[in-house]
N, C-alpha and C positions, 0 to 999 in steps of 0.2 A: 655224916655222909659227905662224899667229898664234891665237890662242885667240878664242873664241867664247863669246862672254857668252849663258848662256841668261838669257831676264829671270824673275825671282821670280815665283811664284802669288801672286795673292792672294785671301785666302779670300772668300766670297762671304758678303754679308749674308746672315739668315735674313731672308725674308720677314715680313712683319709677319702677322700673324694678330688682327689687331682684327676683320677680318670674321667671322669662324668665332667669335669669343667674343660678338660681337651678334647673331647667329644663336641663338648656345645659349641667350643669355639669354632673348631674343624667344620662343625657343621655350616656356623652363622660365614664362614670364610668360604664355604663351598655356595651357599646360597647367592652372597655378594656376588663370585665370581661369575654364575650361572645370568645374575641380572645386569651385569656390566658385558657380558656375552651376549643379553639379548639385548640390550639397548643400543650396541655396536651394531646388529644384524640389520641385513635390508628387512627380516619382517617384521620391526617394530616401529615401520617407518611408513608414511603414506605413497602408496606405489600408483591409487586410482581415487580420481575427483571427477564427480556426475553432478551436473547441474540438469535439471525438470522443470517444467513450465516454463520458462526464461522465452521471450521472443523480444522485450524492450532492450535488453544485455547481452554483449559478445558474453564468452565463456569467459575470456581474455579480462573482460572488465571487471565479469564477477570473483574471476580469484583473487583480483587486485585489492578488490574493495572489501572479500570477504578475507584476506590473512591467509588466506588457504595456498598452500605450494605443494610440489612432490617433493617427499623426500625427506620431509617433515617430521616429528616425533607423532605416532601413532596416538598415544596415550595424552599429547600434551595439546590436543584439537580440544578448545574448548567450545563445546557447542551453543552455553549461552552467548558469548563472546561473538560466538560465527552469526548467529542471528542475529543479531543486537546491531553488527555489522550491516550485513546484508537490509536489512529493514530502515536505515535510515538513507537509504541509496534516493528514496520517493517514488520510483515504480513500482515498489516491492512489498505490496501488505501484507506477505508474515511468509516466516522461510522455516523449516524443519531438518537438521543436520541430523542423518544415521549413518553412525560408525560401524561397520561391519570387519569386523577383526578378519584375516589379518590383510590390514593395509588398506580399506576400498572405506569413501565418505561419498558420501551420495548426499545431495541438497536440494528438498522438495521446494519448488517455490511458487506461491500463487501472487501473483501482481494486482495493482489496482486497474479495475477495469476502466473504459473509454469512455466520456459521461457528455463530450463534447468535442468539437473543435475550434481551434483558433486562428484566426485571418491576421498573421502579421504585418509589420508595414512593408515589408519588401513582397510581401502579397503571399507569400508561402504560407501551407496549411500545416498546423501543427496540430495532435492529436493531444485533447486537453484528460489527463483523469482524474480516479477522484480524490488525489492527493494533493492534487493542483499542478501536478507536476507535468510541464509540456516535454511530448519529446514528437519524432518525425514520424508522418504518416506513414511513410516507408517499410517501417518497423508493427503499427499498429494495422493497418489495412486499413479503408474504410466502411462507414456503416452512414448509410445514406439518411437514417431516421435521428441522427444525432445533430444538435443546435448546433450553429456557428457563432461563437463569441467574435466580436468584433468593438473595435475602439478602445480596448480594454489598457490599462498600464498594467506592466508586466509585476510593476510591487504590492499595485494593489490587493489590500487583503480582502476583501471583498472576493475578488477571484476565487481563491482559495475554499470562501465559506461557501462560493456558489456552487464550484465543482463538489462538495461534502451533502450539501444540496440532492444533487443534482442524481447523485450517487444511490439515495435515497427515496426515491422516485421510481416507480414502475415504468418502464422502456413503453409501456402500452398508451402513459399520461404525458410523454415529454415526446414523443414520435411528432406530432403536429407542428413543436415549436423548430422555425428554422433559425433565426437569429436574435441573437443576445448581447442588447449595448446599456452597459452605464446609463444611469439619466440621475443622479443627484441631488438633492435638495436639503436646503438647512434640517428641515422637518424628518427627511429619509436619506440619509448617508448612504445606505445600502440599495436607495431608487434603483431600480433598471427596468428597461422597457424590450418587450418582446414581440416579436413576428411570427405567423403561422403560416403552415403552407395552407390553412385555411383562410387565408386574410383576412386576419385579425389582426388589432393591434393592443398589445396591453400593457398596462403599467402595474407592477407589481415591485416587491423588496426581492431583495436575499432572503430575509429572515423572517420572510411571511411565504413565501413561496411553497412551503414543505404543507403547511396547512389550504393554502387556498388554489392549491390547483385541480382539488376536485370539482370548484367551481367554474374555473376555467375549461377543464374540460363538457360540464353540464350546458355551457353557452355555446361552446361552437360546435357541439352537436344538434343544436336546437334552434339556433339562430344563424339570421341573415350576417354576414363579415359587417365588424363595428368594432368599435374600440368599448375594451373590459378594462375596467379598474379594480385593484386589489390590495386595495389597503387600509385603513382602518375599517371602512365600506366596501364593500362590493356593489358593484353600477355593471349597467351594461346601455351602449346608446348605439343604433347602426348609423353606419354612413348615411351619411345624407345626397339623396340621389344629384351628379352631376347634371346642369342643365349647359346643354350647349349653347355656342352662341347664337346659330341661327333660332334654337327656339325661345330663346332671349330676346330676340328682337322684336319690336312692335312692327307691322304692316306697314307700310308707305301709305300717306294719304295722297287720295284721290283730287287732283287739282281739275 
């Protein structure tokens, strides 16, 4: 029986694919050109800057200080950066940057609020917050139920942790207190002594303050004006009544 030659496969070339690789490229050539067309445009660029709640900062200051310009790369605003900015200015307790495509940043911002004031030496009133950061009345308005720090050094950190203090306090527990000076001592570094517009006079810390002013307030609603202590102890002693001098004096005797 005679045999039957099957003939061999042969394998098949692949296809060339040069079409499909000038395609991709034409493609990736046409994309670059479209993004260097939009990064050239005015709308990939910042056209509008909004600043909210601001009353301590021109607008002027805050683009300064936050990096922020017209005209700027739209894409290249970085928002942590912009708050990060904005937030160590010390009026400024926390800022929110939204980017609204195309072109417009808007920058929410809540400041620290006014927790006091300060009596410089030139006698000007500066409004203290709770950052410790003074800036001018001017700018903050005033608020008649708010302490007046006085005698104070401007480096002192003690300021600082009072205004943090101070901050922390219900406006309804610190309204009595009108004035706030240093008073020192080896034993209390952070001594200071207070005035009420109910005349009272107290001694008390920085760093006892946050804890013992509900005590303070429980005295001078219930007591006659006297000086309150507040610190490792709480005292309370009133004045002791003035005797004038005519009833200081003894009678003339009778000759």
């Amino acid at each position: 029986m005679p045999k039957i030659q099957i003939p061999a496969l042969k394998a098949e070339k692949p296809k060339p694919r040069t079409g499909r690789k000038i395609i991709a490229v034409l493609l990736l050539l046409f994309i670059a050109l479209l993004a260097v067309l939009f990064f050239r445009s005015p709308v990939s660029r910042v056209s509008e800057i909004h600043f909210t709640g601001n009353t301590f900062n021109t607008e002027k200051q805050l683009m300064q200080k936050s990096g922020l310009e017209i005209g700027a790369q739209f894409f290249g605003v970085d928002t942590e950066e912009t708050e990060k900015r904005l937030t160590a200015i010390g009026t400024i307790k926390s800022a929110k940057v939204d980017k609204q495509f195309p072109g417009v940043v808007i920058v929410n911002i809540v400041e620290h609020p006014t927790v006091a004031y300060e009596l410089g030496k030139d006698g000007s009133l500066q409004a203290l917050l709770a950052s410790g950061k003074s800036v001018p009345v001017s700018a903050s308005g005033i608020a008649v139920e708010k302490p007046i720090l006085t005698q104070w050094d401007p480096k002192d950190p003690n300021k600082v942790k009072l205004s943090e203090v101070l901050a922390d306090i219900p406006n309804s527990m610190t309204s009595d207190i009108s004035e706030i000076i240093p008073s020192p001592t080896p034993s209390f570094p952070d001594r200071i002594k207070l005035y009420t517009r109910s005349k009272f006079e107290v001694i008390t810390a920085v760093s006892l303050l946050r804890d013992k002013v509900g005590y303070l307030s429980q005295v001078t609603e219930t007591q006659q004006p006297g000086i309150i202590t507040m610190l490792e102890a709480d005292s309370y002693e009133p004045f002791k009544p003035e005797i004038s001098a005519e009833e200081g004096e003894e009678p003339p005797t009778q000759k």
